[in-house]
C-alpha positions in Angstrom: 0.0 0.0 0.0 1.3 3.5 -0.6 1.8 6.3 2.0 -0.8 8.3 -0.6 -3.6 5.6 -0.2 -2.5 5.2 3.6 -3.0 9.0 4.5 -6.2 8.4 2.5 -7.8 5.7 4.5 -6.2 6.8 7.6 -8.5 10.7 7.4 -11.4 8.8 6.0 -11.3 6.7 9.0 -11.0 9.5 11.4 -13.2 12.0 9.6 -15.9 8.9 10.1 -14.9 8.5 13.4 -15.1 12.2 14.2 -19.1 11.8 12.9 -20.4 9.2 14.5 -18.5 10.9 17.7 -20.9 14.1 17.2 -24.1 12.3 16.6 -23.9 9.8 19.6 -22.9 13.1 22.0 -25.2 15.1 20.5 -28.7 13.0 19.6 -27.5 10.6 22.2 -25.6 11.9 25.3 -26.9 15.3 25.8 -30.9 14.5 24.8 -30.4 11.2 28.0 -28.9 14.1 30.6 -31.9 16.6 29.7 -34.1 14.0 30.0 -33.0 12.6 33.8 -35.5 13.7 36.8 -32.5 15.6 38.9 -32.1 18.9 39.5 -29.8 20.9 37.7 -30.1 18.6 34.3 -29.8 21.6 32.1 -26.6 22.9 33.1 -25.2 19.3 32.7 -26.5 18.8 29.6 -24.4 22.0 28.8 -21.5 21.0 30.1 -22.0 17.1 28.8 -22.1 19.1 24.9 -19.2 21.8 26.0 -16.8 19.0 27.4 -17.8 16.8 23.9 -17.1 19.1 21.6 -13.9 20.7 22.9 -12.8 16.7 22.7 -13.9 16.3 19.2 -12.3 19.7 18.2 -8.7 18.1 20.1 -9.4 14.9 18.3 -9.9 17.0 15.1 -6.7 18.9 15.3 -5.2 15.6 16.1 -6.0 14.0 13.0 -5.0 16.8 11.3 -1.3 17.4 12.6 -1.3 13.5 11.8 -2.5 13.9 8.4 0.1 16.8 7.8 3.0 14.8 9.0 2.1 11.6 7.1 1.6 13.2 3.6 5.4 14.7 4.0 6.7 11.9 5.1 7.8 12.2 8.7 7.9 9.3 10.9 7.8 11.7 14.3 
């Protein structure tokens, strides 16, 4: 396999990953939170979706700075 195809599979992969990581916190994690009888659900659904996302976006820049490395070449 080449590194071109490699790279290629490899952001596909995460890009897909990435997804399916924004539809299970979004129409999964935070809708479950809002919907549990304690007080104060609101504020941890917020916080559930803030926390999420800022992974995702770190997972994002991840996969990027990978992707960047790989199609140059660099091993580290």
């Amino acid at each position: 396999m080449t590194r071109d195809l490699k790279v290629s599979l490899g952001i596909a992969a995460g890009v897909a990953g990435l997804v399916i990581g924004f539809l299970i916190l979004f129409r999964g994690l935070v809708p479950m939170v809002l919907s549990a009888r304690i007080s104060g659900s609101l504020p941890l659904a917020i916080a559930a979706g803030v926390a999420g996302a800022l992974l995702l976006a770190a997972l994002a820049a991840l996969l990027w700075k990978w992707a960047a490395r790989a199609a140059r070449g660099e091993t580290r």
